[in-house]
mmCIF file as gemmi writes it, N, C-alpha and C atoms, coordinates in Angstrom:
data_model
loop_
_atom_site.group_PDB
_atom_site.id
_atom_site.type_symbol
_atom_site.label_atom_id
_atom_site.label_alt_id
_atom_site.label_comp_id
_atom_site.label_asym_id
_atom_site.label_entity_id
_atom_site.label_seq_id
_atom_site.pdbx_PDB_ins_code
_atom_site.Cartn_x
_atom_site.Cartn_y
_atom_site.Cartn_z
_atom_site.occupancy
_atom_site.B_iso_or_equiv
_atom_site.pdbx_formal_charge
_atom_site.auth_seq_id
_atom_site.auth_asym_id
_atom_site.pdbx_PDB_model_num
ATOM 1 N N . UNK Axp A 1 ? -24.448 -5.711 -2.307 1 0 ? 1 A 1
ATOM 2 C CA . UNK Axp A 1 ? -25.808 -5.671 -2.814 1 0 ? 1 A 1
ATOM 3 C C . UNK Axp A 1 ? -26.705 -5.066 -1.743 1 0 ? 1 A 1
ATOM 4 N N . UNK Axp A 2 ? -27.589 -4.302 -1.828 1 0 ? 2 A 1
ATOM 5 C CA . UNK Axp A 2 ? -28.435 -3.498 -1.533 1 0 ? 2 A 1
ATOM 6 C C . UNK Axp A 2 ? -29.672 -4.629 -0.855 1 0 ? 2 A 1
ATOM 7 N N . UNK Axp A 3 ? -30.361 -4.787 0.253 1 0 ? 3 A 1
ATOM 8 C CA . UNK Axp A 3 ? -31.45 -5.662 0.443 1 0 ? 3 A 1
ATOM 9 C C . UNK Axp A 3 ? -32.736 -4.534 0.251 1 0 ? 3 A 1
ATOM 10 N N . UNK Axp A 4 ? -33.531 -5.235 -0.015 1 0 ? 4 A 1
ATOM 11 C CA . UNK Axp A 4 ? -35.042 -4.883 -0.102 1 0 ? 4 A 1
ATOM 12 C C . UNK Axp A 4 ? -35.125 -3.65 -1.403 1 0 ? 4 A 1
ATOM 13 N N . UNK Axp A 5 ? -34.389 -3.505 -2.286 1 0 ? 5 A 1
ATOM 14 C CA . UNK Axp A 5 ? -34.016 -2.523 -3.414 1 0 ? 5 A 1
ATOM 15 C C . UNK Axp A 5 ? -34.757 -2.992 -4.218 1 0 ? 5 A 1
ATOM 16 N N . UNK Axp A 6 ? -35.895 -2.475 -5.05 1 0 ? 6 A 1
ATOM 17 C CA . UNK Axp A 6 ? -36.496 -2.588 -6.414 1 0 ? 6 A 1
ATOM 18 C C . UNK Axp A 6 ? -35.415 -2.144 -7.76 1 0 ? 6 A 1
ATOM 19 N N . UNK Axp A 7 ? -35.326 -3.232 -8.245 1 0 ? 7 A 1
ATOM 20 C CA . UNK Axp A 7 ? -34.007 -2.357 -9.395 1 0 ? 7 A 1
ATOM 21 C C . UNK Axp A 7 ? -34.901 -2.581 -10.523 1 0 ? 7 A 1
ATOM 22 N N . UNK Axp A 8 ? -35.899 -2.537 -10.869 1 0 ? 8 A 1
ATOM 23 C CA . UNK Axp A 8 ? -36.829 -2.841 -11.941 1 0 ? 8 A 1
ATOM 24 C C . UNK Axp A 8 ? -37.27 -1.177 -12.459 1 0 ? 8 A 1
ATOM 25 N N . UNK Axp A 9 ? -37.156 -0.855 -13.601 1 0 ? 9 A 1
ATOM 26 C CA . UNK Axp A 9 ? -37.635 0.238 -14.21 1 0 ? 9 A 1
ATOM 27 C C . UNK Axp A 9 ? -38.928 0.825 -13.691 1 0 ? 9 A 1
ATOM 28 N N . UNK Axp A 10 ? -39.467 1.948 -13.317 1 0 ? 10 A 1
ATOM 29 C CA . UNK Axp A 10 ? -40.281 2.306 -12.838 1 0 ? 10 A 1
ATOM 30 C C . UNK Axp A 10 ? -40.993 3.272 -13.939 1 0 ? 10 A 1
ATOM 31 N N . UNK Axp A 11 ? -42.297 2.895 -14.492 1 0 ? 11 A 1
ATOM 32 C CA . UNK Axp A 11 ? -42.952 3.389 -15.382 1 0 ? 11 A 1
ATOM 33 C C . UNK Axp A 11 ? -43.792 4.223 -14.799 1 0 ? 11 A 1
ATOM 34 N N . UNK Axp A 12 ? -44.419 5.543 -15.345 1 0 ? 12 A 1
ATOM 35 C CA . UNK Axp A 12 ? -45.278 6.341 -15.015 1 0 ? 12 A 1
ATOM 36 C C . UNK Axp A 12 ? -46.901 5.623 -14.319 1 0 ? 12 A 1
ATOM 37 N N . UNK Axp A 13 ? -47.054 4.934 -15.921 1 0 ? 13 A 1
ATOM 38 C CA . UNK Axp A 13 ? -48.185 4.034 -14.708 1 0 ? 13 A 1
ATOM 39 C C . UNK Axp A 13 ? -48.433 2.418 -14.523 1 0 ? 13 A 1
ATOM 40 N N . UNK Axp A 14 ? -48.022 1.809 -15.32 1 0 ? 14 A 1
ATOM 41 C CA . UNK Axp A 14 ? -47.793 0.498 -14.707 1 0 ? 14 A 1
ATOM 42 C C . UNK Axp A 14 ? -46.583 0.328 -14.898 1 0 ? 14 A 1
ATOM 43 N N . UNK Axp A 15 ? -45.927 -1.009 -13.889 1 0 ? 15 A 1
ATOM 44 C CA . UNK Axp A 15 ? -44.609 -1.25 -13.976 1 0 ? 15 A 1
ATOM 45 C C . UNK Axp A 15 ? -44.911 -2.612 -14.011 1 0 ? 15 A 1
ATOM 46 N N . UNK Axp A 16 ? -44.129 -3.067 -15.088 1 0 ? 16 A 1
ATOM 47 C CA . UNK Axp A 16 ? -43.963 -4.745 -15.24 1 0 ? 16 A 1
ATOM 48 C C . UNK Axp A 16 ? -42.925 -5.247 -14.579 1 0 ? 16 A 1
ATOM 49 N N . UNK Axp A 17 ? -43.559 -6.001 -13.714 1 0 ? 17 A 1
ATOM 50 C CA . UNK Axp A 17 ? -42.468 -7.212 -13.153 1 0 ? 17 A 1
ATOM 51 C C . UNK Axp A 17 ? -42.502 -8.138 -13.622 1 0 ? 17 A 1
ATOM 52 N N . UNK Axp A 18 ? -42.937 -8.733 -14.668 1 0 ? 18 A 1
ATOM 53 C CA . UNK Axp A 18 ? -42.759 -10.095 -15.022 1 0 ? 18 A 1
ATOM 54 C C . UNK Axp A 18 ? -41.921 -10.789 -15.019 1 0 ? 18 A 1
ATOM 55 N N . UNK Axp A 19 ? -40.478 -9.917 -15.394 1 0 ? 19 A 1
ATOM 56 C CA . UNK Axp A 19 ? -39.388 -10.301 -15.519 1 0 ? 19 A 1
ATOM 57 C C . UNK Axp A 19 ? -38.25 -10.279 -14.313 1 0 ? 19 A 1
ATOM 58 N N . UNK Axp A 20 ? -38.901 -10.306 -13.254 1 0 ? 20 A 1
ATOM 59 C CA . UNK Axp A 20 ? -38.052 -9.587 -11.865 1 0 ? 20 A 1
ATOM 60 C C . UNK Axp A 20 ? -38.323 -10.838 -10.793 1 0 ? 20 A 1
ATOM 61 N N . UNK Axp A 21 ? -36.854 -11.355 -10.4 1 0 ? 21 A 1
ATOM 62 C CA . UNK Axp A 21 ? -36.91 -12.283 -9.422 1 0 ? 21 A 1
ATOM 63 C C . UNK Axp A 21 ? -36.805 -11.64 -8.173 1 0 ? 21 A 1
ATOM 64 N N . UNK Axp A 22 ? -36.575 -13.107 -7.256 1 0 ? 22 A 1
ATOM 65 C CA . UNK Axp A 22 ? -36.862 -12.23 -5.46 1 0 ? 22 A 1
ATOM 66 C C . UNK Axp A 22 ? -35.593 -13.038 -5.59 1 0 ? 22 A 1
ATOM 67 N N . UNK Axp A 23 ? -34.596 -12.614 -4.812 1 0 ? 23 A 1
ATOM 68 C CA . UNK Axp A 23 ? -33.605 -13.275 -4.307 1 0 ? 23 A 1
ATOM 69 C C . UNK Axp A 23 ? -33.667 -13.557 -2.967 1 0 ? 23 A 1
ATOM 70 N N . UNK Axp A 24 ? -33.381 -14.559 -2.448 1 0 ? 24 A 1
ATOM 71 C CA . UNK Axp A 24 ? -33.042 -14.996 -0.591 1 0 ? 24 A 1
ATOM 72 C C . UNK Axp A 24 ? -31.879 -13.945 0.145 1 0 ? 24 A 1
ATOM 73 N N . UNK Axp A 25 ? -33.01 -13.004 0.903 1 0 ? 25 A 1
ATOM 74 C CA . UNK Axp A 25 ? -31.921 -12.58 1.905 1 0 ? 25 A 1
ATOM 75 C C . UNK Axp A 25 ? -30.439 -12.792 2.594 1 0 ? 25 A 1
ATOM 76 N N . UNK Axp A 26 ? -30.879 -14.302 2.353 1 0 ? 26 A 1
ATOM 77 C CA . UNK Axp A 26 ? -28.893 -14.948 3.237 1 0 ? 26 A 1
ATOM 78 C C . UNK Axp A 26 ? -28.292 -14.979 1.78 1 0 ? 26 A 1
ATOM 79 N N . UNK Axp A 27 ? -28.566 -15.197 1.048 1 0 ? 27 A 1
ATOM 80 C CA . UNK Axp A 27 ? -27.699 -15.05 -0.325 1 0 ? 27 A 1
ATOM 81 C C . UNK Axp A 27 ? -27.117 -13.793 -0.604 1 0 ? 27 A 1
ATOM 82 N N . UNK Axp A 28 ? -28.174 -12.954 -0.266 1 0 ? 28 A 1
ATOM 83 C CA . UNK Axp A 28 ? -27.403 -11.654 -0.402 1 0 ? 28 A 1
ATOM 84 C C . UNK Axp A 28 ? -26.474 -11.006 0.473 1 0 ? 28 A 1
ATOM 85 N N . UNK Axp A 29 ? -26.778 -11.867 1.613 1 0 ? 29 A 1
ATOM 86 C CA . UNK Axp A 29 ? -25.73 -11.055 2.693 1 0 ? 29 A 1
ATOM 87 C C . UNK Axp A 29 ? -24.114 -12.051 2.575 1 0 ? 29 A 1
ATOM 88 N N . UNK Axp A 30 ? -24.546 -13.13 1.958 1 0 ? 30 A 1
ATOM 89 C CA . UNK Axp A 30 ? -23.409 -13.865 2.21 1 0 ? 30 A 1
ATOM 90 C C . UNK Axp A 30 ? -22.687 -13.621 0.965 1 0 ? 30 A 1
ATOM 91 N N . UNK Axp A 31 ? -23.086 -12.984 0.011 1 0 ? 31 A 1
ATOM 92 C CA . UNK Axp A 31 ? -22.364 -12.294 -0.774 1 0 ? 31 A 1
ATOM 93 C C . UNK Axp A 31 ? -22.001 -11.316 -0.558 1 0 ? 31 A 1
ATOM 94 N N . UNK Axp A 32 ? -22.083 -10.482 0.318 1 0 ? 32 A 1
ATOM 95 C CA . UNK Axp A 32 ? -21.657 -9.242 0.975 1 0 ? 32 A 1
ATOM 96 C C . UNK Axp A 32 ? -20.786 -9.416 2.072 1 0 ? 32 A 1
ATOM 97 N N . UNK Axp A 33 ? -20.99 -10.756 2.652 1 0 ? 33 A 1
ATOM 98 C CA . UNK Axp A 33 ? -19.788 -11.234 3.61 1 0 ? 33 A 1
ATOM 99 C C . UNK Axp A 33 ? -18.144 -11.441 2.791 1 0 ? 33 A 1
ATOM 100 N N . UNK Axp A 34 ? -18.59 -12.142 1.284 1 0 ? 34 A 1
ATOM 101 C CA . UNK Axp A 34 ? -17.612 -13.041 0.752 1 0 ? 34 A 1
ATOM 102 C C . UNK Axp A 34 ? -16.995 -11.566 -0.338 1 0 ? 34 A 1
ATOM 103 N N . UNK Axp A 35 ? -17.662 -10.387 -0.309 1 0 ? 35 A 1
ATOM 104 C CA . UNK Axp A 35 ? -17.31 -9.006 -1.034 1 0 ? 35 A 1
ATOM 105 C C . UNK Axp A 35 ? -16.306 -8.638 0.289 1 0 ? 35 A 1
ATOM 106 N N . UNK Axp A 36 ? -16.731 -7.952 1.132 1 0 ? 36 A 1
ATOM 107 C CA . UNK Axp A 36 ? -16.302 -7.536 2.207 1 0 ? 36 A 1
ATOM 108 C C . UNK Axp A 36 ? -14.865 -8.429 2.601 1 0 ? 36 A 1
ATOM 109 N N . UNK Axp A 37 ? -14.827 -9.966 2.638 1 0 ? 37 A 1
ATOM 110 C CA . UNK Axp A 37 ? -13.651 -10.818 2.734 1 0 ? 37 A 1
ATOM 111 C C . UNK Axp A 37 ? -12.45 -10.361 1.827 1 0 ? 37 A 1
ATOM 112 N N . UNK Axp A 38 ? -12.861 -10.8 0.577 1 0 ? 38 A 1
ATOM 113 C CA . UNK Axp A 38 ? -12.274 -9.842 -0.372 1 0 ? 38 A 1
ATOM 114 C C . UNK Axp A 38 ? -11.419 -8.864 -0.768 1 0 ? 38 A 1
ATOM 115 N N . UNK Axp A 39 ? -12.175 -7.799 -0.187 1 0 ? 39 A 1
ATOM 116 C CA . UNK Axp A 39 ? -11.605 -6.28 0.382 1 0 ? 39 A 1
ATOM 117 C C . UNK Axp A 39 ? -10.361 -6.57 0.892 1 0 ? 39 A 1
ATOM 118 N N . UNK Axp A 40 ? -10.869 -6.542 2.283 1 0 ? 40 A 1
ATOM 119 C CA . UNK Axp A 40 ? -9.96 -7.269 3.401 1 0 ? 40 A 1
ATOM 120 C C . UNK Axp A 40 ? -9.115 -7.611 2.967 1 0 ? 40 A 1
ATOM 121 N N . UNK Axp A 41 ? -8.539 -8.594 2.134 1 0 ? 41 A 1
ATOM 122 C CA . UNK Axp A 41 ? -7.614 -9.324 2.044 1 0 ? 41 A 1
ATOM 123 C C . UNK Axp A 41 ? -7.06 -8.226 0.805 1 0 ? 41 A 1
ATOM 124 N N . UNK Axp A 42 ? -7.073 -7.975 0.098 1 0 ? 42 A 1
ATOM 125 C CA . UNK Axp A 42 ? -6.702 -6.79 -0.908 1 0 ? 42 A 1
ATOM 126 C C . UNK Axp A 42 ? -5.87 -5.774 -0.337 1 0 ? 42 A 1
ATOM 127 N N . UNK Axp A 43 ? -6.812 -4.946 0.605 1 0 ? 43 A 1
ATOM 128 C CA . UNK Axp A 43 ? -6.468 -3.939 1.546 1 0 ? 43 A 1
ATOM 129 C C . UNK Axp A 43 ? -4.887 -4.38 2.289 1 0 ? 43 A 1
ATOM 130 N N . UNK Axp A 44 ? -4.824 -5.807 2.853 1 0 ? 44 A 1
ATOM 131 C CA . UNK Axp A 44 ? -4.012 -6.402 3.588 1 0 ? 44 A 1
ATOM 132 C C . UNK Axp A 44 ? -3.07 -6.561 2.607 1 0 ? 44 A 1
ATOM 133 N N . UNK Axp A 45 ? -3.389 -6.963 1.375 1 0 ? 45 A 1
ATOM 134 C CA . UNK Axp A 45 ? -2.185 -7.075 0.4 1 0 ? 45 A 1
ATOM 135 C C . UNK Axp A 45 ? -0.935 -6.053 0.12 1 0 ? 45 A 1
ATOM 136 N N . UNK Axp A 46 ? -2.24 -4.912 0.303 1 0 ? 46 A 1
ATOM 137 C CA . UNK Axp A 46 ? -1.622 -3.219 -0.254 1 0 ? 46 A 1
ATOM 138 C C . UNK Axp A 46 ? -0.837 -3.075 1.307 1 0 ? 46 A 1
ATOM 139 N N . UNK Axp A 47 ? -0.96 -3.091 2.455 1 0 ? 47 A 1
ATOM 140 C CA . UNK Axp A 47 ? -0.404 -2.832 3.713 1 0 ? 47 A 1
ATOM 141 C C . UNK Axp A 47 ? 0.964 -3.485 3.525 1 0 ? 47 A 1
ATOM 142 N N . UNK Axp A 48 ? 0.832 -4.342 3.223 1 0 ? 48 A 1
ATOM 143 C CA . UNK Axp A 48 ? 2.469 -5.404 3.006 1 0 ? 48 A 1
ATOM 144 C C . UNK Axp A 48 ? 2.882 -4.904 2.191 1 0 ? 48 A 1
ATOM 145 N N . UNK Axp A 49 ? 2.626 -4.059 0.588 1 0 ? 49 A 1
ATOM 146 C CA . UNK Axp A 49 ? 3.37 -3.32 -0.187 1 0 ? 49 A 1
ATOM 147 C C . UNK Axp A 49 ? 3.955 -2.914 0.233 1 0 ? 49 A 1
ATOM 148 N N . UNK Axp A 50 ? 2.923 -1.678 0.844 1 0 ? 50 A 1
ATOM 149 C CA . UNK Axp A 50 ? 3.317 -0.145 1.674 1 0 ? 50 A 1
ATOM 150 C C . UNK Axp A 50 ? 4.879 -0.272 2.487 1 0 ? 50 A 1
ATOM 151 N N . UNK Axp A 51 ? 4.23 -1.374 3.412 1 0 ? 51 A 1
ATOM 152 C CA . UNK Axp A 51 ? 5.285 -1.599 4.843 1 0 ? 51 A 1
ATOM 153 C C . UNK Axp A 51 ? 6.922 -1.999 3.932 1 0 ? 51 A 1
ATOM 154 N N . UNK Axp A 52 ? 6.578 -3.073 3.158 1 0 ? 52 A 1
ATOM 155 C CA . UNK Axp A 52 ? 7.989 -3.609 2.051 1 0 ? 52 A 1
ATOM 156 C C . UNK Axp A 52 ? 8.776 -2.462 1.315 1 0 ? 52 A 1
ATOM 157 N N . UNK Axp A 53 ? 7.85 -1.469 0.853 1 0 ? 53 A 1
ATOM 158 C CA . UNK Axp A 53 ? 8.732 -0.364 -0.119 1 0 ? 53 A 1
ATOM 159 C C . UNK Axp A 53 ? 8.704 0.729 1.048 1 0 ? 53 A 1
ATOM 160 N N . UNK Axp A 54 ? 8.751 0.612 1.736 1 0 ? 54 A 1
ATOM 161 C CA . UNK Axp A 54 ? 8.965 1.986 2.912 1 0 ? 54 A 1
ATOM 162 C C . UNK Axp A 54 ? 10.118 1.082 3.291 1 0 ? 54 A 1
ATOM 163 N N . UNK Axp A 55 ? 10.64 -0.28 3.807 1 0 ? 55 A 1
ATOM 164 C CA . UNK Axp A 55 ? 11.7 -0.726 4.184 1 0 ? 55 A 1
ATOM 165 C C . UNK Axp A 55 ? 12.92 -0.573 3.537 1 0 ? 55 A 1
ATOM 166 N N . UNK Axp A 56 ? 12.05 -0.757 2.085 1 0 ? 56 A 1
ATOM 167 C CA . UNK Axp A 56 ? 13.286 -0.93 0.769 1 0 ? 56 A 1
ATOM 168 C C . UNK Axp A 56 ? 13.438 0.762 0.541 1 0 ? 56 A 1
ATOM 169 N N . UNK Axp A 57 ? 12.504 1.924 0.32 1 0 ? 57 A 1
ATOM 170 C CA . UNK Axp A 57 ? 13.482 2.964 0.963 1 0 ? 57 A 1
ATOM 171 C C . UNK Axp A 57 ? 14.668 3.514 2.529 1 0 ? 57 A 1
ATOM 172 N N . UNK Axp A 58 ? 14.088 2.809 3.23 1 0 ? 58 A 1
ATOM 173 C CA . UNK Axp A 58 ? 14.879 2.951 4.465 1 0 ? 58 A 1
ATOM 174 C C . UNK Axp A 58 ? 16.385 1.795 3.97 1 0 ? 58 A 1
ATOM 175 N N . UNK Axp A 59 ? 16.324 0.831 3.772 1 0 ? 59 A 1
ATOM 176 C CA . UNK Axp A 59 ? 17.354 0.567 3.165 1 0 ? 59 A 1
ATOM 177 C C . UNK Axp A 59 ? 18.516 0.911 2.174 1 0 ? 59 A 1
ATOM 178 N N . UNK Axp A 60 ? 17.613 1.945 1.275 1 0 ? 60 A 1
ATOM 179 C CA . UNK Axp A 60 ? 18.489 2.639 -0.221 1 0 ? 60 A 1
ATOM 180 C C . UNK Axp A 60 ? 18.979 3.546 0.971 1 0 ? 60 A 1
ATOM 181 N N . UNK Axp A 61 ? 17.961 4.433 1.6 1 0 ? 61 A 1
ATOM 182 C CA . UNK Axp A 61 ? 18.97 5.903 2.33 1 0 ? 61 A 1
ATOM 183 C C . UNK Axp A 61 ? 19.965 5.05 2.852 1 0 ? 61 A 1
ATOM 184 N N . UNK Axp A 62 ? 20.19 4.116 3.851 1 0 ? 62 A 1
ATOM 185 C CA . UNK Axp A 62 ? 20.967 4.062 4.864 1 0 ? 62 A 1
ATOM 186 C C . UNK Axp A 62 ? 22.167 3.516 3.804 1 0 ? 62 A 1
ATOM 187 N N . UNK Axp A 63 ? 22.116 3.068 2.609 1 0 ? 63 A 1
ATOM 188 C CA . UNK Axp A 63 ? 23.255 2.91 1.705 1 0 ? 63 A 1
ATOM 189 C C . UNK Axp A 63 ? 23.655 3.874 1.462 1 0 ? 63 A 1
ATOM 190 N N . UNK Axp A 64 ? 23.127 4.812 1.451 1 0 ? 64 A 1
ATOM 191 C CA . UNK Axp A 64 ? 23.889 6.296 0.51 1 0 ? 64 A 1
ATOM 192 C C . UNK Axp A 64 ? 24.337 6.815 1.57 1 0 ? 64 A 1
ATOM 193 N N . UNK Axp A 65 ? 23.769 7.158 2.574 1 0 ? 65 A 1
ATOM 194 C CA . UNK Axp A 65 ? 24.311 7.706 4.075 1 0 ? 65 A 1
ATOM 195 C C . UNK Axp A 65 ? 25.909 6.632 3.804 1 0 ? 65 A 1
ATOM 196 N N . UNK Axp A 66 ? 26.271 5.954 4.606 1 0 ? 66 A 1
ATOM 197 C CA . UNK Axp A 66 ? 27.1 4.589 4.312 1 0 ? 66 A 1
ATOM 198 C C . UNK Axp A 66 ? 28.183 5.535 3.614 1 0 ? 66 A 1
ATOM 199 N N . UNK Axp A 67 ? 27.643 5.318 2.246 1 0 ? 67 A 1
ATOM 200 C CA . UNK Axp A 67 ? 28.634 5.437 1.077 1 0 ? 67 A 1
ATOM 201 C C . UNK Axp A 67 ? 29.357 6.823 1.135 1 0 ? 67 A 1
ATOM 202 N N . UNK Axp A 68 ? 28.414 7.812 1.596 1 0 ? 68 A 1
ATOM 203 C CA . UNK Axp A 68 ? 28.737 9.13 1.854 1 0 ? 68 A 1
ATOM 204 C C . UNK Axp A 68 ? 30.216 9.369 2.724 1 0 ? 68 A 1
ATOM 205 N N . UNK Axp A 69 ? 29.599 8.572 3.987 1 0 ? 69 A 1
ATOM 206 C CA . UNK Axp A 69 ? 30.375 8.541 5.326 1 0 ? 69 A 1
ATOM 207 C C . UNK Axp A 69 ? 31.714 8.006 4.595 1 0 ? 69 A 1
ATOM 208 N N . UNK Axp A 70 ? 31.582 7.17 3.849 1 0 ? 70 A 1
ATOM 209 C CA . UNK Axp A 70 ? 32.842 6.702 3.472 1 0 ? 70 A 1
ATOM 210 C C . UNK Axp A 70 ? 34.064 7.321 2.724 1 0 ? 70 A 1
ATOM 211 N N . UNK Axp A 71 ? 33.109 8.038 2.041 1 0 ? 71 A 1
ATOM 212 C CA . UNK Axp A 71 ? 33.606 9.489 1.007 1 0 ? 71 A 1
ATOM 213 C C . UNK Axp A 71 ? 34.544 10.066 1.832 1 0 ? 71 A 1
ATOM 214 N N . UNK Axp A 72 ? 33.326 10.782 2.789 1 0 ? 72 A 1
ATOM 215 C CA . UNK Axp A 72 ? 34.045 11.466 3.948 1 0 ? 72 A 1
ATOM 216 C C . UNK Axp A 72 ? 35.441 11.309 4.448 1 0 ? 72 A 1
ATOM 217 N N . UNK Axp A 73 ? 35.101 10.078 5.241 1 0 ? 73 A 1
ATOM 218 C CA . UNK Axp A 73 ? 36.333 9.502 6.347 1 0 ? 73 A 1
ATOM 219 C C . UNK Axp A 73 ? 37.747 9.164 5.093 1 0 ? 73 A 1
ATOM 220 N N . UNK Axp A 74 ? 37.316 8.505 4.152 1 0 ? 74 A 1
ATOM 221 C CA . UNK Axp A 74 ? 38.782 9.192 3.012 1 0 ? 74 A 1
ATOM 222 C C . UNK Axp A 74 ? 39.122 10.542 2.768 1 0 ? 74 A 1
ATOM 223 N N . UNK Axp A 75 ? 38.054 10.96 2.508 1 0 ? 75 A 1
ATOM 224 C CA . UNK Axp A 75 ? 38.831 12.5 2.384 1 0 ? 75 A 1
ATOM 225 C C . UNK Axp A 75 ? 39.317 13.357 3.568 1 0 ? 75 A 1
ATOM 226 N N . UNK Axp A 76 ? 39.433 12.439 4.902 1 0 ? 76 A 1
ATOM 227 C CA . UNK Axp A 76 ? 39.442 13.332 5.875 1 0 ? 76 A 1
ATOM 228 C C . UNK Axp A 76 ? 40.946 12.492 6.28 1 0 ? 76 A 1
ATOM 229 N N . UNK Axp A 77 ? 41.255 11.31 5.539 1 0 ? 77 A 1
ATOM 230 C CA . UNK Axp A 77 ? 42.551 10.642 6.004 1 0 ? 77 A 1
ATOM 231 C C . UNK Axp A 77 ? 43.383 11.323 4.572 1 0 ? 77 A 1
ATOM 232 N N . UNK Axp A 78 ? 42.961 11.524 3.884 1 0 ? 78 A 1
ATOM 233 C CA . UNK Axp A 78 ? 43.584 12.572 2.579 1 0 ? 78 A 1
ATOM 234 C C . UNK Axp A 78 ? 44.252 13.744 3.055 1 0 ? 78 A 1
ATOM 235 N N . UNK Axp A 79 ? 43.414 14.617 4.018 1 0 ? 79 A 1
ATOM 236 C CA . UNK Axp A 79 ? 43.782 15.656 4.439 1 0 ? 79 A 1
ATOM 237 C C . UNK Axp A 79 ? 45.258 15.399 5.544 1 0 ? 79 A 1
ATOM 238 N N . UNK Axp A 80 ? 44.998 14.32 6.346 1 0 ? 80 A 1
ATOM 239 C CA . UNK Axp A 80 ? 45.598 14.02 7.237 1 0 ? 80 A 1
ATOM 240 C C . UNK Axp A 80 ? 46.94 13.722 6.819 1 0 ? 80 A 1
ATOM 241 N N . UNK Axp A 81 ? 47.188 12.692 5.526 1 0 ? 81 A 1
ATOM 242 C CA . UNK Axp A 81 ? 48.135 12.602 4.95 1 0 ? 81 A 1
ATOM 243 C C . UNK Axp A 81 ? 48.884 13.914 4.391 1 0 ? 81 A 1
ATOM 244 N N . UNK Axp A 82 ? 48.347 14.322 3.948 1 0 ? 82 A 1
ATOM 245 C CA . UNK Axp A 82 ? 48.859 16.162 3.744 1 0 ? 82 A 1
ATOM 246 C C . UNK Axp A 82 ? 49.241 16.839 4.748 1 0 ? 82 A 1
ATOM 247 N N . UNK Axp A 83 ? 49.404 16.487 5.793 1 0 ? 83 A 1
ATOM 248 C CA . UNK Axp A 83 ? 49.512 17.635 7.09 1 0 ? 83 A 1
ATOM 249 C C . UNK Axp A 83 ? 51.291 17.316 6.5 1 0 ? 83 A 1
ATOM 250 N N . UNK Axp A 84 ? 51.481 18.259 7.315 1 0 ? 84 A 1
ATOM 251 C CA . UNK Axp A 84 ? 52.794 17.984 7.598 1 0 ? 84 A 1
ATOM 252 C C . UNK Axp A 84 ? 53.979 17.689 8.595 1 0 ? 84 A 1
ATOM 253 N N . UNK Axp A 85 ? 54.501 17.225 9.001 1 0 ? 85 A 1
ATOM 254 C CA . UNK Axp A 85 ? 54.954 16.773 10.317 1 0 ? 85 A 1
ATOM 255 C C . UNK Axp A 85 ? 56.436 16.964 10.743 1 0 ? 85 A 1
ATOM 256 N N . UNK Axp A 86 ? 56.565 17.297 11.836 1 0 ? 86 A 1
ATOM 257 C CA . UNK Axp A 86 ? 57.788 17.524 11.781 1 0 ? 86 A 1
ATOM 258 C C . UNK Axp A 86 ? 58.371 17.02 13.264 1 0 ? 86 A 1
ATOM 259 N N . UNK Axp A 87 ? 59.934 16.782 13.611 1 0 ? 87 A 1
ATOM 260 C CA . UNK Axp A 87 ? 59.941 15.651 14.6 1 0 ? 87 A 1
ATOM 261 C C . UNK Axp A 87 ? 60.159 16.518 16.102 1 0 ? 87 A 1
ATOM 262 N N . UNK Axp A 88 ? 59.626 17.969 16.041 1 0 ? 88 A 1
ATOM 263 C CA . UNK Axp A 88 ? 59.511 18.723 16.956 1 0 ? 88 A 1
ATOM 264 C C . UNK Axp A 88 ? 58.514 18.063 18.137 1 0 ? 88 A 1
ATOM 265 N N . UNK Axp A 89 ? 57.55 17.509 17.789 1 0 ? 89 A 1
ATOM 266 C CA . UNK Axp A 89 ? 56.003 16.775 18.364 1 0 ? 89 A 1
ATOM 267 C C . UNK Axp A 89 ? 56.553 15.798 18.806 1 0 ? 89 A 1
């Protein structure tokens, strides 16, 4: 909330306030404290998303890496089994 703000319609030549309260300064700021708190804690909510699904991708890669490697190192004892050997060695 805005302090010292007229939010009352402004007429060419008179303007009625009849209908327009004053609010207490600390009311308004302490609603701007308890807005601002708010935030904060929101903002902080979204940071713990962020940080959680950036982990939980670093977790999926390092599975597929993993699974890959594993691919690999079979197909590389595949090959090995294929050699051929002979009792010259």
């Amino acid at each position: 909330m805005k302090q010292a703000v007229v939010e009352v319609p402004q007429n060419a030549v008179v303007t009625n306030y009849s209908d327009a309260i004053l609010i207490n300064k600390e009311i308004v700021q302490s609603k701007n404290r308890e807005i601002v708190r708010i935030g904060t804690d929101r903002v902080n909510i979204l940071k713990t998303m962020r940080e959680f699904r950036v982990q939980l991708a670093r977790i999926k890669w390092q599975e597929k890496k993993l699974k890959l490697e594993c691919e690999d190192l079979t197909e590389k004892e595949i090959d090995v089994k294929m050699l051929r050997s002979d009792k010259r060695t």
